[in-house]
C-alpha positions in Angstrom: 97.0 130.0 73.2 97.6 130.4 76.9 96.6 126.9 78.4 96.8 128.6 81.6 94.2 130.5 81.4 92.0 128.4 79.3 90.9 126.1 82.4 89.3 128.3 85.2 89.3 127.3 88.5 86.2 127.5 90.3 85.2 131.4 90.1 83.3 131.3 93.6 86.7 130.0 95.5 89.7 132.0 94.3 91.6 132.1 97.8 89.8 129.0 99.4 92.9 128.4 101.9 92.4 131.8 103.0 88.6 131.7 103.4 86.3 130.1 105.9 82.1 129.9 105.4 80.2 130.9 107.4 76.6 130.2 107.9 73.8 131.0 109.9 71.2 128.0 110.8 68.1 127.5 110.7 66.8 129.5 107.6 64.3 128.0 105.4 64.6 126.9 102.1 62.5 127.0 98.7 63.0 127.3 95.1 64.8 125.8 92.2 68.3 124.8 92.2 70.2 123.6 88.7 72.4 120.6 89.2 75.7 120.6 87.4 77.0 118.1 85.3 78.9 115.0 87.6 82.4 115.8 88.4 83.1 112.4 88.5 82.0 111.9 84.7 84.1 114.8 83.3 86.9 114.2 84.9 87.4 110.6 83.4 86.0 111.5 79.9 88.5 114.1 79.8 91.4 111.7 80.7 89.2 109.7 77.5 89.6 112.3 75.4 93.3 111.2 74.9 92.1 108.7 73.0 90.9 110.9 70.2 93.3 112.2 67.5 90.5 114.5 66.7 88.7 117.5 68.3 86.4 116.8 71.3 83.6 119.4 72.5 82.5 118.3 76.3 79.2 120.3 77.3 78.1 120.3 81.3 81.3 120.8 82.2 81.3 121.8 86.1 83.8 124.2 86.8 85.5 123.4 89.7 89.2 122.7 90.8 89.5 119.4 90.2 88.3 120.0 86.5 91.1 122.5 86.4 93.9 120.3 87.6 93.1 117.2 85.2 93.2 120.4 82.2 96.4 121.3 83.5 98.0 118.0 83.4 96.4 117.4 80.0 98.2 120.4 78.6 101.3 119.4 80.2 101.0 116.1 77.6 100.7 118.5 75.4 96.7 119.0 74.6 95.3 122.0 73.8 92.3 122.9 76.1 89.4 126.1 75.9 86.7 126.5 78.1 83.8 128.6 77.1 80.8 128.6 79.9 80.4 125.3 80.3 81.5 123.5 77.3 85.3 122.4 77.0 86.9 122.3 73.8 89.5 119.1 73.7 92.4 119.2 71.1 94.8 116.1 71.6 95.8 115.2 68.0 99.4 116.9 68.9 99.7 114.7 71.9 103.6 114.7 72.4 104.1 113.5 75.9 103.4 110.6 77.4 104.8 111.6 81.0 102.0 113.1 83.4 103.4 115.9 86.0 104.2 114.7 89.5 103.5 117.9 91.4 99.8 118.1 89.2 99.3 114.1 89.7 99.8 114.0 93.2 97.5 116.9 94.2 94.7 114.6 92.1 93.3 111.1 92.4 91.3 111.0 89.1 94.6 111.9 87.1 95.7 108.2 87.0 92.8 107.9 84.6 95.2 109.4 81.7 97.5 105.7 82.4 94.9 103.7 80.1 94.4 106.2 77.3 98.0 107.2 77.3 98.7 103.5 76.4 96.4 102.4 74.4 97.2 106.0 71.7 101.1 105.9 72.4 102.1 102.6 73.6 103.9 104.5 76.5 102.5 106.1 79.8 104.8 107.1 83.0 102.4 108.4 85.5 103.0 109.1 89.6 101.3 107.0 92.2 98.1 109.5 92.4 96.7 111.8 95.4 93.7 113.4 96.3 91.2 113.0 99.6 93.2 110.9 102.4 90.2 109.1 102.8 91.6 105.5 102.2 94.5 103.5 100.4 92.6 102.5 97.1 95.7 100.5 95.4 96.4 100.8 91.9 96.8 97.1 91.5 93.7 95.9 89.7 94.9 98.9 86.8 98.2 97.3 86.5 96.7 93.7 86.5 94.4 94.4 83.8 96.6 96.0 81.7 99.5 93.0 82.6 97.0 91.1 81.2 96.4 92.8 78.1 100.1 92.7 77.3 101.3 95.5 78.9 105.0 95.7 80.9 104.2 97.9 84.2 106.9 98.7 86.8 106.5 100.5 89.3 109.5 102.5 90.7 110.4 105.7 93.5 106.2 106.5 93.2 106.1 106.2 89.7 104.1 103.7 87.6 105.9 103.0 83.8 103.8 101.1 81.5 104.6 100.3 77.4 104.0 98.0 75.2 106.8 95.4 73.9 107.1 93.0 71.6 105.0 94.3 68.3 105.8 97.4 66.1 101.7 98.5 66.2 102.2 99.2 70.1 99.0 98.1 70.6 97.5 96.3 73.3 95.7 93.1 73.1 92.5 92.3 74.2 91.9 90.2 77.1 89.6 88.5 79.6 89.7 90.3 82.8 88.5 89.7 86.1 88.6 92.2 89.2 88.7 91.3 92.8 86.5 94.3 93.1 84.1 96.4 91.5 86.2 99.2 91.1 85.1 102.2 89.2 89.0 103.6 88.4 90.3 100.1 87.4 86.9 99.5 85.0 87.6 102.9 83.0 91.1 102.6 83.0 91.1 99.3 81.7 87.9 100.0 79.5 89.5 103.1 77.6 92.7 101.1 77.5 90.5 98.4 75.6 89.0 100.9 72.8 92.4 100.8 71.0 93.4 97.0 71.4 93.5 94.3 69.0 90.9 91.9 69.7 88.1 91.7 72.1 88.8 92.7 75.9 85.8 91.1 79.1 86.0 93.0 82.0 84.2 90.7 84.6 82.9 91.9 88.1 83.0 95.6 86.2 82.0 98.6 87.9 78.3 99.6 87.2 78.3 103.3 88.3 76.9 105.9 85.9 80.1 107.2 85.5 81.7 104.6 84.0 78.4 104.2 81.9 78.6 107.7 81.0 82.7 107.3 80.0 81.5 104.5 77.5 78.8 106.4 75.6 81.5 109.4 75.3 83.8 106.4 73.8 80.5 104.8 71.9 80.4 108.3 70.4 83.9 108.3 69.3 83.4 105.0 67.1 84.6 102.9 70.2 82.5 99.2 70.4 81.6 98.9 73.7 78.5 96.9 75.4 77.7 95.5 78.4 78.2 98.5 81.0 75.8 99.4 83.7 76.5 96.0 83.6 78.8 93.6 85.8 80.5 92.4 82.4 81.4 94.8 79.6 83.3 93.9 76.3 84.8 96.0 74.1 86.1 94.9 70.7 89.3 97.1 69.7 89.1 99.6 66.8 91.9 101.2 65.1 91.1 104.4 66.1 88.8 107.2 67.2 86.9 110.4 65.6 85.8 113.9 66.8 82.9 113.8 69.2 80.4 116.4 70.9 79.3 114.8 74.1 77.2 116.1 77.2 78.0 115.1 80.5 75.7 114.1 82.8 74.2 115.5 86.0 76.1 115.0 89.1 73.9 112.1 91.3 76.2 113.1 94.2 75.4 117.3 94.4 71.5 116.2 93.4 72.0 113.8 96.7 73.5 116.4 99.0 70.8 118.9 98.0 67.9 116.3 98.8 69.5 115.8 101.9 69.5 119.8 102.6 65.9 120.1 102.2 65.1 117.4 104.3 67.6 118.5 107.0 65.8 122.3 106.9 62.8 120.9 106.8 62.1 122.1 103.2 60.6 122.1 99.8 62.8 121.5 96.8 63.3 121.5 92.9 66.2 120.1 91.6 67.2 119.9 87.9 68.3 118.4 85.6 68.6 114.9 87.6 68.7 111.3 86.1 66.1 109.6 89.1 67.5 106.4 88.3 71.2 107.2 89.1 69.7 108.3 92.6 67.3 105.3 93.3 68.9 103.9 96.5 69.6 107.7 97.9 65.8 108.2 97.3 65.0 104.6 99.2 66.6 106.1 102.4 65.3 109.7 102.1 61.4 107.9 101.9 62.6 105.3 104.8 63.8 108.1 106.8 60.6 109.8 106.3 60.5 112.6 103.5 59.1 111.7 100.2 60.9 112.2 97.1 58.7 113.4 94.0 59.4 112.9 90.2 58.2 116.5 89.4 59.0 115.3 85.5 61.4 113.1 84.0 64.3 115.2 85.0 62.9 117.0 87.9 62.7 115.9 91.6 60.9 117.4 94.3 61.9 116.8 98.4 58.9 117.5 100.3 60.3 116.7 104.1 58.9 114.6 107.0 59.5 113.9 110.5 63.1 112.4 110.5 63.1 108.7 111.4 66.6 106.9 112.0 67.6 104.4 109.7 70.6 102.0 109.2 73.1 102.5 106.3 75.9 100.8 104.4 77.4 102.0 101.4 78.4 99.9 99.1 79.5 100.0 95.0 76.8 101.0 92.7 73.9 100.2 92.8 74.7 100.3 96.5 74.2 103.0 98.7 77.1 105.4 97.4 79.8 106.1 99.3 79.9 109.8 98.5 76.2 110.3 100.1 77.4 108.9 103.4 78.8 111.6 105.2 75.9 114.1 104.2 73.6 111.3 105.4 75.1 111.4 108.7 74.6 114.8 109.3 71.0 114.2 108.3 71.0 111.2 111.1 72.4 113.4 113.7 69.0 114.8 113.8 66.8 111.5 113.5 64.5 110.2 116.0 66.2 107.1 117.6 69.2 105.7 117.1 71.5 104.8 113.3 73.9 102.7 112.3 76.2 103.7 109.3 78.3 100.9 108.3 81.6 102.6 105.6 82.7 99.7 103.5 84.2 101.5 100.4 86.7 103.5 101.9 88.5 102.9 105.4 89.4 106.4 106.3 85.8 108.5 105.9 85.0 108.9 108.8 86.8 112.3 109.8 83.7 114.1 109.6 82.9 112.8 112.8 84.4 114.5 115.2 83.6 117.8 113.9 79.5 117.2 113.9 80.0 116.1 117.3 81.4 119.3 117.9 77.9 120.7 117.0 76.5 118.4 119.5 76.0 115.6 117.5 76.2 112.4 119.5 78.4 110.0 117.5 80.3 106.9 118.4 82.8 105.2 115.8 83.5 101.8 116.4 85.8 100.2 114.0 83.9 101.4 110.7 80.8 101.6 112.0 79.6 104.9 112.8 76.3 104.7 115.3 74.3 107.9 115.4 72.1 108.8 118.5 69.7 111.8 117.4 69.3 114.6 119.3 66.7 117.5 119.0 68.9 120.0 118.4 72.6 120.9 116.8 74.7 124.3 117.7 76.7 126.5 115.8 80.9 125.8 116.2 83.9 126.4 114.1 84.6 123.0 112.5 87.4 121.7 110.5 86.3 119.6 106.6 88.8 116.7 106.2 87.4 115.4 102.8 85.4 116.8 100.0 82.3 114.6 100.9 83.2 116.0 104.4 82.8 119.3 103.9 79.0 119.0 102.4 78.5 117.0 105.4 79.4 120.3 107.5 77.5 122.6 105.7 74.4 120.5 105.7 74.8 120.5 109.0 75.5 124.3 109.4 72.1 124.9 107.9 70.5 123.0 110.2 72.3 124.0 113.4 71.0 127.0 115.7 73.8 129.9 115.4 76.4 130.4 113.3 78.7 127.4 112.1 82.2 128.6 110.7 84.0 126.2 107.9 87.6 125.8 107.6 89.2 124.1 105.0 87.2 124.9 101.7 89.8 123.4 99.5 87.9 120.1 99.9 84.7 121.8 99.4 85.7 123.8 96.2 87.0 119.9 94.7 83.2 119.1 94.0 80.7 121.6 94.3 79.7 124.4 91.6 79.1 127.5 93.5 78.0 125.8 96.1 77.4 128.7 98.1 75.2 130.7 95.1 72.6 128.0 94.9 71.9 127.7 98.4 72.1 131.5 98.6 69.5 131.5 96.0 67.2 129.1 97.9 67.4 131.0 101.0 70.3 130.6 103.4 72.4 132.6 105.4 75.5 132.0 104.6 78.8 133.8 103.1 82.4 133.1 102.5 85.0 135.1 104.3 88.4 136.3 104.2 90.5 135.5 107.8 93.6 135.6 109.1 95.0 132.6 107.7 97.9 131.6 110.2 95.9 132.3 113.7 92.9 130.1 112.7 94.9 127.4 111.3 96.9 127.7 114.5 93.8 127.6 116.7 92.0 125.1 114.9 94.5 122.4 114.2 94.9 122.6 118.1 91.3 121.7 118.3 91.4 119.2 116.0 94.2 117.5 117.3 92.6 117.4 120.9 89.2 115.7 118.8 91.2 113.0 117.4 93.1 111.9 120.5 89.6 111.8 122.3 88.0 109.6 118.8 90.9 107.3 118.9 
């Protein structure tokens, strides 16, 4: 089998460096849009699926570039990987290396994931320091605590982290009580798949309660792990010798059902989304209603946005079941157009607000002040060639964009193509203008970093 070609890349993007979008405002939207399954969720489960000396069959699979780089690194450990549609077929009983690719791990956050897995099945993981969205430092210390604690020796040496087991000829790790000086969803799943496979019972305390990391423990549940306790701020997990096959279904993406709420409010239109988990998307909801558009449970996996008169509203995101990071960026662009005046307070990550410059471009009026962003509405945004600088960013733009009057040209798609399934096809099928195009790469780069540059001496 060719792994390379068994993990697509997101079919809508295949030159997104050499691409901007371009979108005409104002259009109205209506209809149906289907909600893929969370990035967020497959990309853990797969680093999960480690674990399993057995076959693993993951349905809802999005297919986006991030979903391809954590395949490529997992056949570069030596897993065999086939997509077909939307289900991804998981081999890793010949799993033969336990040393993750620095020019794959450093293009990818969520590929520090395969550090817990990788030691609990081999007693052995060497993985580079991770990448991904600049958008903030996001140590890797509360992994390497946890797993300290659970017996582990981790050193961490010219940007690489080497962690093995000593001392017992299992290799296994032993369970532990854990606390975490924050909520953190990548330190809960690393250390919770690292527990699966320990001897003993491991307590994660002050545990991230994101549906993600509840999702990653009913794939492991499903393998024969014993897991309780998540959604929870304490989840145990009693160590089993190993794991079995699975067929598991990821779940819908909270985040792309968020951001296409926020696009019907921001057009001023009617929506259907499905399939969604309402639950997952209670405090997005609680600010949609507050800003003045009503959210409505159309069935138990259906939600309908019927828009309002848009209100300003304060905001601070927070860990689950917070107001989620990831929704604040697309929130501001919703602001921008509020009556009064907002304040968006980012707590989770220290470097997100990038997008802010660029909506001020449209005419946004935006002042940052520390991490507080305060929003001024104004009636109206215009059309102007902006720049993403983060996945979340780039949603943010092209929420925007569909508001704005004229045409709004997108650079930077990369980001974009990191998160959303044909993100241009479903809002093409609801209605909006709006079409990526080739360009000469080097003169708009040229042009627009120029402009960019200028924006950030004026923001800082």
């Amino acid at each position: 089998m060719n792994h390379s070609l068994s993990i697509k890349h997101n079919n809508s993007a295949p030159a997104a460096q050499e691409s901007v979008l371009e979108i005409w405002g104002r259009a109205s939207l209506k209809g149906h849009v289907k909600i893929s399954g969370a990035k967020n969720s497959a990309l853990a489960i797969m680093a999960g699926s480690l674990l399993c000396p057995e076959d693993c069959r993951l349905r809802n699979v999005p297919a986006l570039v991030d979903i391809g780089m954590m395949g490529e690194i997992l056949s570069a450990l030596g897993v065999k990987l086939e997509r077909i549609g939307d289900t991804l077929e998981i081999d890793a009983r010949h799993l033969n290396n336990s040393i993750a690719p620095y020019e794959l791990v450093s293009k990818l956050r969520a590929s520090f994931f395969a550090l817990g897995p990788l030691l609990a099945r081999m007693g052995e993981a060497r993985i580079p320091l991770p990448g991904g969205c600049a958008i903030g430092a996001r140590p890797v210390d509360l992994h390497v605590r946890g797993l300290q604690a659970m017996g582990a020796e981790v050193h961490i040496e010219h940007g690489m982290v080497h962690a093995y087991v000593k001392g017992t000829l299992s290799k296994r790790l032993k369970g532990a009580k854990i606390y975490l000086d924050y909520p953190s969803v990548g330190a809960t799943e690393t250390l919770m798949m690292a527990a699966t496979l320990a001897e003993g019972e491991t307590i994660i305390e002050n545990a991230a309660q994101e549906p993600e990391v509840t999702d990653l423990a009913g794939f492991c549940r499903a393998m024969g792990a014993q897991i309780r306790g998540d959604g929870t701020n304490t989840i145990v997990i009693n160590g089993v010798p190993s794991l079995h096959s699975v067929d598991y279904p990821i779940i819908p993406d909270r985040i792309e059902a968020g951001t296409f709420l926020v696009a019907g409010a921001i057009t001023h239109s009617e929506i259907i989304l499905s399939p969604v988990v309402p639950d997952h998307l209670i405090p997005v909801i609680a600010k949609l209603k507050d800003i003045g558009c009503q959210v409505i449970a159309e069935d138990a996996h259906s939600l309908r946005i019927v828009p309002g008169n848009l209100l300003a509203t304060d905001i601070e995101t927070l860990p689950y079941p917070g107001f989620p990071t990831d929704m604040q960026a697309p929130f501001m662009a919703l602001l921008t157009l509020a009556q009064g005046n907002s304040a968006i307070a980012e707590t989770v990550f220290e470097n997100r607000l990038g997008h802010v410059p660029e909506l001020n471009r449209m005419g946004a009026d935006i002042r940052i002040k520390g991490n507080m962003a305060l929003v001024r509405g104004v009636p109206i945004l215009s059309g102007a060639p902006v720049m993403a600088t983060d996945l979340r960013a780039s949603a943010a733009l092209v929420l925007a964009g569909l508001a704005a009057d004229g045409k709004t040209t997108i650079q930077g798609l990369h980001h974009l193509d990191r998160g959303y399934e044909n993100l241009e096809a479903k809002l093409q099928q609801l209605g909006a203008k709006l079409q990526r195009v080739p360009i000469d790469a080097e003169s708009e780069v040229e042009s627009t970093s120029e402009v960019t540059t200028e924006l950030s001496e004026v923001s800082h």
